[in-house]
C-alpha positions in Angstrom: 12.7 -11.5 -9.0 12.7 -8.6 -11.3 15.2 -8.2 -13.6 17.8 -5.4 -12.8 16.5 -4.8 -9.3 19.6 -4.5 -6.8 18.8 -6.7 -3.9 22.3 -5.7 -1.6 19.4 -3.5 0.4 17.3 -6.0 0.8 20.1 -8.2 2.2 21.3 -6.0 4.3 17.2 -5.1 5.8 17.5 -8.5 6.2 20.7 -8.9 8.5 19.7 -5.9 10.3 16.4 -7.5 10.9 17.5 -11.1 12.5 20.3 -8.4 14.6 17.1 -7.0 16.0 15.7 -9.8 16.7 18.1 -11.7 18.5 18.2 -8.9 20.6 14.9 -9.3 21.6 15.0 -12.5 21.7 17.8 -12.2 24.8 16.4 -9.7 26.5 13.0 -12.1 27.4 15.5 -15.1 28.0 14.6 -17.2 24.9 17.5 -18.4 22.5 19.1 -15.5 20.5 19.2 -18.0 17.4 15.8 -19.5 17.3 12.4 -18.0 16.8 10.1 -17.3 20.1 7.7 -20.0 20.4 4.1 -19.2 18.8 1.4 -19.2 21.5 -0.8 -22.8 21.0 -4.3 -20.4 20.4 -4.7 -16.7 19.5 -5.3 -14.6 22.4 -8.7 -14.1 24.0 -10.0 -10.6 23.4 -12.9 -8.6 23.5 -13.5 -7.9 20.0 -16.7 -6.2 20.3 -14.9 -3.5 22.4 -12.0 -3.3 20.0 -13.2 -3.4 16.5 -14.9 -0.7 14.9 -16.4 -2.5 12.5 -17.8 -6.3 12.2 -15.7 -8.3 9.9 -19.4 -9.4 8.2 -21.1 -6.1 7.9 -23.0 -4.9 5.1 -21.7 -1.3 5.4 -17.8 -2.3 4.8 -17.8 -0.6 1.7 -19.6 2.4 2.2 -17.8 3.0 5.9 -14.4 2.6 3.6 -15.3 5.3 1.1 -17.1 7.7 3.5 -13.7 7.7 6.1 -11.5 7.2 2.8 -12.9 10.8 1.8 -12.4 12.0 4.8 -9.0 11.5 5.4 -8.3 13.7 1.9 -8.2 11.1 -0.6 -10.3 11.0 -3.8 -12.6 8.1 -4.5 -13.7 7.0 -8.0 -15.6 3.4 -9.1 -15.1 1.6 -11.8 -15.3 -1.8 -13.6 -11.6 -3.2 -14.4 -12.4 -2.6 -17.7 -13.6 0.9 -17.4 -10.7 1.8 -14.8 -8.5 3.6 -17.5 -11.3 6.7 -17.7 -10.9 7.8 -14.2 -7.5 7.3 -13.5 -6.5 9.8 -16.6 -9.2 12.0 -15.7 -7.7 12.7 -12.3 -4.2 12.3 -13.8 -5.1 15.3 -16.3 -6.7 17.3 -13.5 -2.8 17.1 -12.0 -1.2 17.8 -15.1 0.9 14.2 -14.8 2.1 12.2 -17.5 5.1 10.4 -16.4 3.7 6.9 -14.3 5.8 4.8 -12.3 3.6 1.3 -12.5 4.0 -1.0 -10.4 1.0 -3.6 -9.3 1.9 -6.2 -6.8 -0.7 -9.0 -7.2 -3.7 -7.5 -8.7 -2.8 -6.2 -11.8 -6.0 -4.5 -14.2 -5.9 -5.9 -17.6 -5.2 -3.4 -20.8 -4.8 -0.3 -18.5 -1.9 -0.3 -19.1 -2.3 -0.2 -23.1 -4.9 2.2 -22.7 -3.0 4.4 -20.8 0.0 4.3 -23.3 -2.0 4.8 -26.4 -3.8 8.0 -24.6 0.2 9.1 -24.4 1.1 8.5 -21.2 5.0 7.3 -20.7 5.1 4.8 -18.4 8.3 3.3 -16.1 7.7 0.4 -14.4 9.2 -0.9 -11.3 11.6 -3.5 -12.0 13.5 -1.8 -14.8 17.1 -1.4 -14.9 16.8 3.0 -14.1 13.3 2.6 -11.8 14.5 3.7 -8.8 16.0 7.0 -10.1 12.5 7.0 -12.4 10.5 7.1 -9.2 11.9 10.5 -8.2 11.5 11.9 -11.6 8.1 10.6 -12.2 4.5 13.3 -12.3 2.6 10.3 -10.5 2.8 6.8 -9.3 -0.2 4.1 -10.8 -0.1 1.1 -8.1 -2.3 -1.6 -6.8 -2.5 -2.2 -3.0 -3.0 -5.3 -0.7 -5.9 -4.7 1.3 -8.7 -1.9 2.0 -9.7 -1.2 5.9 -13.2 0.1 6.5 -12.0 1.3 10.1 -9.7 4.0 9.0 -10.8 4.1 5.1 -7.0 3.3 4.7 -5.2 0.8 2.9 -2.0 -2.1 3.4 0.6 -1.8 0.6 4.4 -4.2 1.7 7.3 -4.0 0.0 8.9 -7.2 -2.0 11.4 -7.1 -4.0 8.9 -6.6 -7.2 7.0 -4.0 -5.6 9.2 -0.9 -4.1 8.6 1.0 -1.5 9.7 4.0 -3.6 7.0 3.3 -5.8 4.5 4.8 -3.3 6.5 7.8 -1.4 8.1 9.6 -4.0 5.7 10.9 -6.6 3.2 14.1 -5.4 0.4 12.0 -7.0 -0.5 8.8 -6.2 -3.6 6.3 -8.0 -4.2 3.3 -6.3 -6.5 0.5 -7.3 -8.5 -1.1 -4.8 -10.9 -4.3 -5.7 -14.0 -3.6 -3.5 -13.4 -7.8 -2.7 -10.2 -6.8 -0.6 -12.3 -4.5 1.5 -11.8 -5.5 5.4 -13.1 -4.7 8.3 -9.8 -3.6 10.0 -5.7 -5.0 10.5 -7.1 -7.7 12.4 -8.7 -9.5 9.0 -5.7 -8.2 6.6 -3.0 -10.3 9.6 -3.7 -13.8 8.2 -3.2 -12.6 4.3 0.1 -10.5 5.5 1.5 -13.6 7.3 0.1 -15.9 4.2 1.9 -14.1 1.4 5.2 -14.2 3.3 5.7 -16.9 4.5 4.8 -17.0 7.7 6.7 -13.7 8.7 5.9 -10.4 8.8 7.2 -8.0 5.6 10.3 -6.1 6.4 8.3 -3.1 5.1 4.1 -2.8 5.8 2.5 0.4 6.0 -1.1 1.8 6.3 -1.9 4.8 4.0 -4.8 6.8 5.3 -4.3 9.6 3.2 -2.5 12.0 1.6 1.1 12.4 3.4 0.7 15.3 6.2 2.4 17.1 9.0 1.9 19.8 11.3 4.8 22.4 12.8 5.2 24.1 15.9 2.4 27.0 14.9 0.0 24.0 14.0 -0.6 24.8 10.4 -1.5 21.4 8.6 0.8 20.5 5.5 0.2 18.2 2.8 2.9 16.4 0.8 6.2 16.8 2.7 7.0 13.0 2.9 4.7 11.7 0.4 2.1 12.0 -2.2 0.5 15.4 -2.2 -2.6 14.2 -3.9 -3.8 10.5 -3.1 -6.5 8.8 -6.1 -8.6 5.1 -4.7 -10.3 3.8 -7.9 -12.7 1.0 -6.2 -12.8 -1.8 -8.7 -16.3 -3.8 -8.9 -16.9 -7.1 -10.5 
């Protein structure tokens, strides 16, 4: 666990949770104290008439980044090595030089010294101050979980090395995506989710599709009210 991270949320997310649960659990008749029993086989379904996309097609990528772009966000490729170029050149375009880092499992080698040396300040999550850092922050540099060619989204969860905050608070957000965690949809990312915790869903998984919007009663679109105004994907080849 990260040094200097206050976990008393996290226990608490937790209580609440297992609350939840049992209540649940009573309402279909199982045992409020034990886990529901997992079905022997997944169910049967038509997955030809509920997936948009074929967990082996060639156009994964290019599906991503066409509906990716078309949801609002900006795309960019890169190697790893080369990622540092385009994430300061869309950084500069916003005027940010404050990052929250925080990568969860696919961190990009010397970007982060690149970055510094170029003059960047960077905060990363874990630190004793990151939370109030996240608020303050010009822009947020994270990695992500997986990519979804149905929606040109992608799956971030929260752990206690990678916060929530870290994604919600600043008005721009650069994420980097390895074109290898690409998908086909939520149906391929369940087995990695479920994998990497243990066998349990995260007490915090969301699909970002875009930059954060909402619409009032007159129906005039608004970007950035509960989240990133402006929403970077630097694809990452081999």
């Amino acid at each position: 666990m990260a040094a200097g991270v206050d976990t008393t949320e996290l226990d608490n997310d937790e209580v609440r949770r297992k609350a939840f649960l049992s209540t649940i659990r009573r309402a279909l008749g199982h045992d409020a104290d034990s886990p529901s029993p997992k079905p022997d086989s997944r169910p049967i379904c038509a997955e030809r008439l509920l997936r948009q996309v074929e967990p082996d097609s060639p156009q994964i990528i290019s599906r991503w980044i066409e509906k990716a772009r078309g949801n609002g966000m900006t795309v960019m490729e890169a190697t790893p090595d080369g990622a540092a170029g385009p994430v300061m050149e869309f950084l500069t375009s916003h005027k940010a030089r404050t990052l929250m880092v925080n990568f969860s499992t696919n961190p990009v080698p010397t970007i982060e010294e690149k970055l510094a040396a170029a003059g960047y300040e960077l905060h990363h999550w874990g630190d004793p101050d990151c939370v109030q850092q996240a608020f303050t922050c010009d822009a947020s540099l994270t990695d992500c979980r997986y990519g979804m060619a149905d929606s040109g989204g992608f799956l971030v969860w929260s752990t206690p090395e990678f916060g929530r905050s870290s994604t919600l608070t600043t008005a721009v957000h650069v994420v980097l995506l390895p074109k290898r965690l690409i998908l086909a949809d939520l149906i391929d990312a369940m087995p990695g989710i479920l994998r990497d915790n243990g066998g349990i869903m995260p007490s915090n998984a969301v699909v970002i599709n875009g930059p954060s919007k909402t619409g009032d009663i007159e129906m005039k679109l608004v970007t950035g009210v509960h989240g990133p105004k402006y929403l970077c994907v630097i694809l990452l080849g081999e």
